[in-house]
ChimeraX commands (.cxc) that place a marker at each C-alpha (Angstrom):
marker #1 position 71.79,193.11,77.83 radius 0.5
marker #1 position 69.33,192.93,80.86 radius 0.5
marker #1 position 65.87,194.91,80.74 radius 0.5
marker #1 position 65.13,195.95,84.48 radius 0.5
marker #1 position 61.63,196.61,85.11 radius 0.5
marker #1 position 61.19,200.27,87.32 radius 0.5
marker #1 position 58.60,200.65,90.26 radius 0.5
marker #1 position 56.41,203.50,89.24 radius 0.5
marker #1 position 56.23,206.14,91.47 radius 0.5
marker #1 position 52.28,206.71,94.00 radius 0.5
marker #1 position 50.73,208.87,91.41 radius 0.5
marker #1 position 47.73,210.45,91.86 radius 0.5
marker #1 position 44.04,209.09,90.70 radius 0.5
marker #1 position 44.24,211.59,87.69 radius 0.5
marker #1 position 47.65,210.31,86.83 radius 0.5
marker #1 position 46.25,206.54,87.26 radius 0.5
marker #1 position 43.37,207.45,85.28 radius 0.5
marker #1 position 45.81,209.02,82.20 radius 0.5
marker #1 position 48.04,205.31,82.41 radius 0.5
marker #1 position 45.26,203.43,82.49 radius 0.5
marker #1 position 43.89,205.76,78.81 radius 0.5
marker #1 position 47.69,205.17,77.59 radius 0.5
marker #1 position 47.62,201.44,75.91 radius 0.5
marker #1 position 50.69,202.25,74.29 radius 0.5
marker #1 position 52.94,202.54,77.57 radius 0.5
marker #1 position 51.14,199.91,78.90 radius 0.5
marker #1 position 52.30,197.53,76.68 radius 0.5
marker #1 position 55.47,198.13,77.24 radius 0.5
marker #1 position 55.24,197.61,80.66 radius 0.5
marker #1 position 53.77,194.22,79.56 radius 0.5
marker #1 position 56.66,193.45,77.09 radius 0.5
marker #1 position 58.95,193.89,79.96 radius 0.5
marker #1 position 57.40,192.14,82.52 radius 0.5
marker #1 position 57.23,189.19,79.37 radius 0.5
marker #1 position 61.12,189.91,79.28 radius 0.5
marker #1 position 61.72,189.30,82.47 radius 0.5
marker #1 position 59.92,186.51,83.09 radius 0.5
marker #1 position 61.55,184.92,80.46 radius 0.5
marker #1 position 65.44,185.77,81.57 radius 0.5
marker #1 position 64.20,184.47,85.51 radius 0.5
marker #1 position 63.15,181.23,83.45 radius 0.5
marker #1 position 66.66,181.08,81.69 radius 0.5
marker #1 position 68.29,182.12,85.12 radius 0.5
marker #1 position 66.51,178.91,86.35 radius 0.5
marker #1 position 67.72,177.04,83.51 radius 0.5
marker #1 position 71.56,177.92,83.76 radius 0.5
marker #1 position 71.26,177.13,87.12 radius 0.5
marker #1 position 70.50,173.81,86.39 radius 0.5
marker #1 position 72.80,173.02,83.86 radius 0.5
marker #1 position 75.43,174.21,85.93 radius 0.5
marker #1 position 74.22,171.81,88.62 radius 0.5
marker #1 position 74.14,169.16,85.95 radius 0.5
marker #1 position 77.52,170.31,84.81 radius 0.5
marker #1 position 78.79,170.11,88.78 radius 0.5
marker #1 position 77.30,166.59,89.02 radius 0.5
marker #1 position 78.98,165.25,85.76 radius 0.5
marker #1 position 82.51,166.90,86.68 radius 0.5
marker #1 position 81.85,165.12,90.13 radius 0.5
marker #1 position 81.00,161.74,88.51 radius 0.5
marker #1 position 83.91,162.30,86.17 radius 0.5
marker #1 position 86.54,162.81,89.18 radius 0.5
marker #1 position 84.75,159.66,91.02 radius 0.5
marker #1 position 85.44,157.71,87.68 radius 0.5
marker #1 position 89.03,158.96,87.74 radius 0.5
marker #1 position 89.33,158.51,91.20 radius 0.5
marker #1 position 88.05,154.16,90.42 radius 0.5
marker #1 position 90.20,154.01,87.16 radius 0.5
marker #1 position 93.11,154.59,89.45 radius 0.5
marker #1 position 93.17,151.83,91.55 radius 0.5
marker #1 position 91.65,149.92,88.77 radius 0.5
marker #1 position 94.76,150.01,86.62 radius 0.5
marker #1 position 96.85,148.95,89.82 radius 0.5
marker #1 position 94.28,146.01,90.09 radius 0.5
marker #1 position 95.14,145.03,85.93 radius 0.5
marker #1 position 98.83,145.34,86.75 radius 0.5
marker #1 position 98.51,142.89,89.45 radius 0.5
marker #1 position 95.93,140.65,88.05 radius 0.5
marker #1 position 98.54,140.73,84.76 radius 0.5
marker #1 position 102.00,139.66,87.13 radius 0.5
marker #1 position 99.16,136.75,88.77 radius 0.5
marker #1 position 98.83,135.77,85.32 radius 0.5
marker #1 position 102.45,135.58,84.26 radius 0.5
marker #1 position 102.97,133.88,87.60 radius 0.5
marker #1 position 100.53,131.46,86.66 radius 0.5
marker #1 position 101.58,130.70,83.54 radius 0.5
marker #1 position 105.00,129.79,85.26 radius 0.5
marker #1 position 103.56,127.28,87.54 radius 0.5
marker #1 position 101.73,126.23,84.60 radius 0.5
marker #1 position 104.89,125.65,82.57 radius 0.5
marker #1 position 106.53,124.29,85.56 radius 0.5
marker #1 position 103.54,121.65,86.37 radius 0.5
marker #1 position 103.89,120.42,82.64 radius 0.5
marker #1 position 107.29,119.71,83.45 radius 0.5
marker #1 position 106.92,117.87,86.65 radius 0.5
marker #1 position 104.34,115.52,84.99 radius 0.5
marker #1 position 106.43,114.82,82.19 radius 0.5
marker #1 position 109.14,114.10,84.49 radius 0.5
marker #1 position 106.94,111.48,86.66 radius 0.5
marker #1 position 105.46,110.11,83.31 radius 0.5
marker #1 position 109.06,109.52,82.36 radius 0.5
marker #1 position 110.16,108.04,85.53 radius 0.5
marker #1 position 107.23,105.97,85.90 radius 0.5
marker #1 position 108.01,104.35,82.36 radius 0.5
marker #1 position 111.61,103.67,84.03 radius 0.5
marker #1 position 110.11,102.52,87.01 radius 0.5
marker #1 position 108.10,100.22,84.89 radius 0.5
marker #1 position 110.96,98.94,82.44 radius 0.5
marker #1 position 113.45,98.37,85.85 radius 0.5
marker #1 position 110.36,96.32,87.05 radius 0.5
marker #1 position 109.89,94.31,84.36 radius 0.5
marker #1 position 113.72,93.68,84.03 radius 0.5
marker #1 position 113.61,92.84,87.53 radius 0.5
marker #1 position 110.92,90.49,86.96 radius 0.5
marker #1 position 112.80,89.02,84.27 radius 0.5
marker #1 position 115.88,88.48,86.75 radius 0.5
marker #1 position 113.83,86.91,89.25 radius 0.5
marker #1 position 112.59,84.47,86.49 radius 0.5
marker #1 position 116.05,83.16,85.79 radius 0.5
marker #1 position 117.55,83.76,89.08 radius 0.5
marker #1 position 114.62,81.45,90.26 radius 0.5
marker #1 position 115.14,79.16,87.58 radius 0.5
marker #1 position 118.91,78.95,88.34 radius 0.5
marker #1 position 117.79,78.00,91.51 radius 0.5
marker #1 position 116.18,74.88,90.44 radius 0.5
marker #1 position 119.15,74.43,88.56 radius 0.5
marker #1 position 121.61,74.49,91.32 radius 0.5
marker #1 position 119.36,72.56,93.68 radius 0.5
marker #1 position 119.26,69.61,91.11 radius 0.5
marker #1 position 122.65,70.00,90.26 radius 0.5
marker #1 position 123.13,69.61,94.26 radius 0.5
marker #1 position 120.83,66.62,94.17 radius 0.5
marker #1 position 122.79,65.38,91.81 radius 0.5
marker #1 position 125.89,65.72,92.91 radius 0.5
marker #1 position 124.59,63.93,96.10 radius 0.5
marker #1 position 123.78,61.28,94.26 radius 0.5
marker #1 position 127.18,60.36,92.20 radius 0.5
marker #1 position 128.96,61.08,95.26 radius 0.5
marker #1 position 126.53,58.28,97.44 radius 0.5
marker #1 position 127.18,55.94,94.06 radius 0.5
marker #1 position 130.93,56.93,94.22 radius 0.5
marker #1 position 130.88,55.70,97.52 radius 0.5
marker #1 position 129.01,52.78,96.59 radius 0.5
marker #1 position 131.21,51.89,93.80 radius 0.5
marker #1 position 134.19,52.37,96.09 radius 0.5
marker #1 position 132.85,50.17,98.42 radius 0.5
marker #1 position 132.19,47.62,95.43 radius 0.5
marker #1 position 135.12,47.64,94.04 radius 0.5
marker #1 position 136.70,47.68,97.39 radius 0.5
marker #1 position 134.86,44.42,98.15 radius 0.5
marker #1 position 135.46,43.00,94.78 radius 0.5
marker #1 position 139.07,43.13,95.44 radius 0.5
marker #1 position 138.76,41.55,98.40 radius 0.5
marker #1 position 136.61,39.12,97.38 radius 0.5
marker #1 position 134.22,39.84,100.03 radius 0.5
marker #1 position 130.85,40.10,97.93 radius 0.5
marker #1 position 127.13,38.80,97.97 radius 0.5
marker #1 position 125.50,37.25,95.38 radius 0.5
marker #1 position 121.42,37.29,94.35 radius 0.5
marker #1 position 120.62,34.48,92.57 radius 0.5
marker #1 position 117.79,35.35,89.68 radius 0.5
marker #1 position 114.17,34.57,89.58 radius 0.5
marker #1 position 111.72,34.32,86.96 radius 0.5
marker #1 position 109.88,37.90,86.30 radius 0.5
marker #1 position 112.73,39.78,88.39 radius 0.5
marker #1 position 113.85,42.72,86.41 radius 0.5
marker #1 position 116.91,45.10,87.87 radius 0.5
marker #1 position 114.81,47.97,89.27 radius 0.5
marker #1 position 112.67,45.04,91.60 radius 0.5
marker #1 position 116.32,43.62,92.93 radius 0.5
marker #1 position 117.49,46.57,94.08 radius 0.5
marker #1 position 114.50,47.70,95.54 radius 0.5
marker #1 position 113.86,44.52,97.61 radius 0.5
marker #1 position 114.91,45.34,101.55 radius 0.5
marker #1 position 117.63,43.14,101.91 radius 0.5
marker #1 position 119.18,44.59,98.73 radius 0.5
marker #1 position 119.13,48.29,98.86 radius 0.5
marker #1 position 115.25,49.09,99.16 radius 0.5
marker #1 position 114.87,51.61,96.17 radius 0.5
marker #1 position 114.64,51.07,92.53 radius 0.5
marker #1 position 116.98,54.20,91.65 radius 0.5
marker #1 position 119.43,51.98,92.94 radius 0.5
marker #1 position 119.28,49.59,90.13 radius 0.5
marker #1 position 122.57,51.30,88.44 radius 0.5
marker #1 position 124.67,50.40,91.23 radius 0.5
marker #1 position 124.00,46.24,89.93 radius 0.5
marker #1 position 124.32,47.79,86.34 radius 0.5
marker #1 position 127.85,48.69,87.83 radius 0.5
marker #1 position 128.85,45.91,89.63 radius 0.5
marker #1 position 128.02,43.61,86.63 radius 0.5
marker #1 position 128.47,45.35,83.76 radius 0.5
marker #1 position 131.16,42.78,82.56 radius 0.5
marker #1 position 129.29,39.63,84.28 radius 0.5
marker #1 position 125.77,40.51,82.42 radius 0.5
marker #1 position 125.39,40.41,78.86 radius 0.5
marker #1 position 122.09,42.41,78.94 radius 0.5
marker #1 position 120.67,43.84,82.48 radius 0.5
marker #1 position 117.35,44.75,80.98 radius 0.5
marker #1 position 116.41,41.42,80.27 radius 0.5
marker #1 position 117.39,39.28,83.22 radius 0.5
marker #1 position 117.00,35.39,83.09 radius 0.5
marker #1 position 117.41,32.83,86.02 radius 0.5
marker #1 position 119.92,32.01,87.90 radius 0.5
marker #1 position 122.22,35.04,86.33 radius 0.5
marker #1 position 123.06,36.23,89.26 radius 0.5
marker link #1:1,2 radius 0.2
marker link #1:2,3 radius 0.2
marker link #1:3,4 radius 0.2
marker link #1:4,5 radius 0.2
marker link #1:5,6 radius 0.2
marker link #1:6,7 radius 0.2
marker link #1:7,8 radius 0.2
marker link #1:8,9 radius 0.2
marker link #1:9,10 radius 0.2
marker link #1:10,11 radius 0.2
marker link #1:11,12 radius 0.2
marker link #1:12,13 radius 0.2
marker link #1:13,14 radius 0.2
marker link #1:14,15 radius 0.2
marker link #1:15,16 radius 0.2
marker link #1:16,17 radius 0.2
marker link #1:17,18 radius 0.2
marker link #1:18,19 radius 0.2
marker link #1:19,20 radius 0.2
marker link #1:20,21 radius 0.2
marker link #1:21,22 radius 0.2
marker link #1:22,23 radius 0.2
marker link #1:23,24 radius 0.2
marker link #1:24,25 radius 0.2
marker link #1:25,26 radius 0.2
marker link #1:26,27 radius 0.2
marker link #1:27,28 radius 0.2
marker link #1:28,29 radius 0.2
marker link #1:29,30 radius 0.2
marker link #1:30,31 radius 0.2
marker link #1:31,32 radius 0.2
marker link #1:32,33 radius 0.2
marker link #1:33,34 radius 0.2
marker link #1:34,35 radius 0.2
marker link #1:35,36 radius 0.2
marker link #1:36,37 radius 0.2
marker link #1:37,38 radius 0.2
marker link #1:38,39 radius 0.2
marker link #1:39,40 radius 0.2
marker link #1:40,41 radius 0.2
marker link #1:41,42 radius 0.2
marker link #1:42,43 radius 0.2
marker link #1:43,44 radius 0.2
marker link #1:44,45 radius 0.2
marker link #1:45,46 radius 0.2
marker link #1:46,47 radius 0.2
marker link #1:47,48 radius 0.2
marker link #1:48,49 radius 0.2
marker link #1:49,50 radius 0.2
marker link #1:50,51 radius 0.2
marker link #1:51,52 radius 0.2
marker link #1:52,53 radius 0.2
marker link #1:53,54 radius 0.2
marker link #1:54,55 radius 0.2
marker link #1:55,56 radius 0.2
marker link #1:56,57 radius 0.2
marker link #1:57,58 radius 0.2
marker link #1:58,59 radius 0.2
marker link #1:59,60 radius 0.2
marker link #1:60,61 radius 0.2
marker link #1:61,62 radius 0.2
marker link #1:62,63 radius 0.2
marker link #1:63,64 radius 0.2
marker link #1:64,65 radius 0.2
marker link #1:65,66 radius 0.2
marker link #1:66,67 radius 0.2
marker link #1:67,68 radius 0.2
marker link #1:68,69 radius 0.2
marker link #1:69,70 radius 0.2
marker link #1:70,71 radius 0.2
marker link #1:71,72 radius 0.2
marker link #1:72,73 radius 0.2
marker link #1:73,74 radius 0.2
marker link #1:74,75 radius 0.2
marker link #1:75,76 radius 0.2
marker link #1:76,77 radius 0.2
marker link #1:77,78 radius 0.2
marker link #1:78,79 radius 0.2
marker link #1:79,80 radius 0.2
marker link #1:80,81 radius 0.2
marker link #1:81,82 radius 0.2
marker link #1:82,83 radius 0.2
marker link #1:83,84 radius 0.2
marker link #1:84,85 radius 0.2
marker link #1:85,86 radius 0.2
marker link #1:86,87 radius 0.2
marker link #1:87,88 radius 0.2
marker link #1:88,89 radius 0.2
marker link #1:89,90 radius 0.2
marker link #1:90,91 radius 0.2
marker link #1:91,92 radius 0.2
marker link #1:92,93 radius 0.2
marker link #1:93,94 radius 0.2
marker link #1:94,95 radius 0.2
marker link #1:95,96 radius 0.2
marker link #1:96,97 radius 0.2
marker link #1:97,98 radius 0.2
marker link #1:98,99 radius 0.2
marker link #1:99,100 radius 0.2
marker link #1:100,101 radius 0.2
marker link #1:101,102 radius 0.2
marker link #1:102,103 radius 0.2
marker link #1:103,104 radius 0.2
marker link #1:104,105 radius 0.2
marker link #1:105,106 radius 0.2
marker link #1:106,107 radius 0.2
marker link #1:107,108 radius 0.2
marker link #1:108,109 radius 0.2
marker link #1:109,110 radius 0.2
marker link #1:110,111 radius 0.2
marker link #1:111,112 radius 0.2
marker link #1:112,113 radius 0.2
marker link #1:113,114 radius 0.2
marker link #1:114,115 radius 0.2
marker link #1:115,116 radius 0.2
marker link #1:116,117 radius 0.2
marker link #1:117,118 radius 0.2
marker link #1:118,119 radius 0.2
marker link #1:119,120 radius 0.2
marker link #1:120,121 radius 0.2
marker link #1:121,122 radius 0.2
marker link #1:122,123 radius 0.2
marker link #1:123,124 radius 0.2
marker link #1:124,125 radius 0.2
marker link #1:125,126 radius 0.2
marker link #1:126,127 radius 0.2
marker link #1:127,128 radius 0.2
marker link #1:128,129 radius 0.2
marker link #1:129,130 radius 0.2
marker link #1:130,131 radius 0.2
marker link #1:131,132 radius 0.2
marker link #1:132,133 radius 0.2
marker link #1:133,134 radius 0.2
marker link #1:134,135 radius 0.2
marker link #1:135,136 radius 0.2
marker link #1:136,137 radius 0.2
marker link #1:137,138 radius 0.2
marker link #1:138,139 radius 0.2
marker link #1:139,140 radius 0.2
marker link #1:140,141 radius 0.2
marker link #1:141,142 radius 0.2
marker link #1:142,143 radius 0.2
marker link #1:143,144 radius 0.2
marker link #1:144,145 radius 0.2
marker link #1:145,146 radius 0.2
marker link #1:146,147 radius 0.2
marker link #1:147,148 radius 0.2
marker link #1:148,149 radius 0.2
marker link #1:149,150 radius 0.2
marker link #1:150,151 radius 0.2
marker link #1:151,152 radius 0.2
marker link #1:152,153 radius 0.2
marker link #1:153,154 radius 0.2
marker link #1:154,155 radius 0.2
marker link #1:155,156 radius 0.2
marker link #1:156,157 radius 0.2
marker link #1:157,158 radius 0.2
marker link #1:158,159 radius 0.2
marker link #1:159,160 radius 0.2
marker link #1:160,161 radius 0.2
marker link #1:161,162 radius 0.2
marker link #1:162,163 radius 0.2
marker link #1:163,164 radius 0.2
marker link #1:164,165 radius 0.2
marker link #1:165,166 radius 0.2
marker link #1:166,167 radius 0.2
marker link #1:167,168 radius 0.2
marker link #1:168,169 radius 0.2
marker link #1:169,170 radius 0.2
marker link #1:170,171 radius 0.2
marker link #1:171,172 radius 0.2
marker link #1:172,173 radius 0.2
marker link #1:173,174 radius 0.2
marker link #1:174,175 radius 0.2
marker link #1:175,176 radius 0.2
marker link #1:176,177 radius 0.2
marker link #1:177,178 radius 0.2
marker link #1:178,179 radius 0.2
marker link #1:179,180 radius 0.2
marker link #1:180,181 radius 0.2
marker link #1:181,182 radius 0.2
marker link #1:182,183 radius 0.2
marker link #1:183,184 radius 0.2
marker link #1:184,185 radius 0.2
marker link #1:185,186 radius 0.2
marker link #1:186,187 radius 0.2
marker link #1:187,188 radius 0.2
marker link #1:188,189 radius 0.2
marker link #1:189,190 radius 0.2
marker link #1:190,191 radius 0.2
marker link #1:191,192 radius 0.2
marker link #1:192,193 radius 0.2
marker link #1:193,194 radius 0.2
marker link #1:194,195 radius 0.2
marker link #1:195,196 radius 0.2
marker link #1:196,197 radius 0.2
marker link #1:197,198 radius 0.2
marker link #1:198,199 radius 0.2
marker link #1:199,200 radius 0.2
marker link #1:200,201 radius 0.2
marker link #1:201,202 radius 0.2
marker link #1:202,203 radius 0.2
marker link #1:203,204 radius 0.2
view
């Protein structure tokens, strides 16, 4: 309930005279002057908690209005994360593969080393073989030729000195000029010469 204070009628000087020899009414009029002082104050005061209750229900909606888009922005920054997890799991992958394949790479290269090793030593192989085969075929020809003149009895003879050995025959000039041709006299005398290796003079 709401005490209203009254105006008080002009009165006259008697009548102002009587209120002013009347404490009792007079305090009253104080007491409700006191009361409505006091409901202006809590007027004041329910004013402002209403504008305190306007600015919270703002701040609420404004906290809404960010927790909106903020839960879009989770449920995108969650599908980034399972994406990247994906390309996670898929890098992993990819570098296991290459780590695999470079241990291939590196096995095939050392096998391929390996092959060039004995493909190079077959190499030296053949060419000596070759070299060899040169060889016997130029003392086939020789011994062809030999035999040939044997028959024929078309042959030279080399009359041994002191200190000649078989290698220093055949490489004098007017014999055949190398040493490696000493086998070629080993041929030609091998049932003339008891012992080639130790030559004495006039064997020959």
């Amino acid at each position: 309930m709401v005490s209203l204070l009254l105006g008080l009628p002009l009165t006259s000087q008697a009548q102002t005279d009587t209120l002013r020899t009347s404490p009792p009414k007079l305090k009253v009029l104080e007491e409700k002057a006191g009361d409505r002082d006091l409901l202006a104050k809590r007027c004041k005061d329910l004013e402002s908690e209403l504008s305190e209750a306007h600015s919270s229900l703002s701040n609420a909606s404004a906290q809404a209005d960010f927790l909106i888009p903020r839960s879009m922005r989770l449920g995108d920054l969650e599908r980034k994360a399972m994406a990247y997890d994906g390309f996670v799991a898929t890098l992993a992958k990819r570098e296991r593969m290459i780590v695999q394949l470079t241990n291939q790479l590196a096995q095939v290269q050392a096998e391929s080393a390996a092959r060039g090793d004995e493909i190079a030593t077959l190499k030296t192989q053949i060419l000596s073989l070759t070299n060899n085969v040169v060889r016997l075929e130029a003392m086939e020809k020789y011994l062809r030729s030999t035999i040939g003149q044997l028959l024929a009895g078309s042959f030279e003879y080399y009359e041994v000195r002191d200190g000649d050995t078989i290698e220093s025959i055949a490489a004098q000039p007017t014999i055949y000029g190398e040493a490696s041709r000493s086998e070629w006299i080993r041929q030609a005398n091998w049932n003339r010469v008891e012992d080639v290796d130790h030559l004495r003079p006039s064997q020959m």
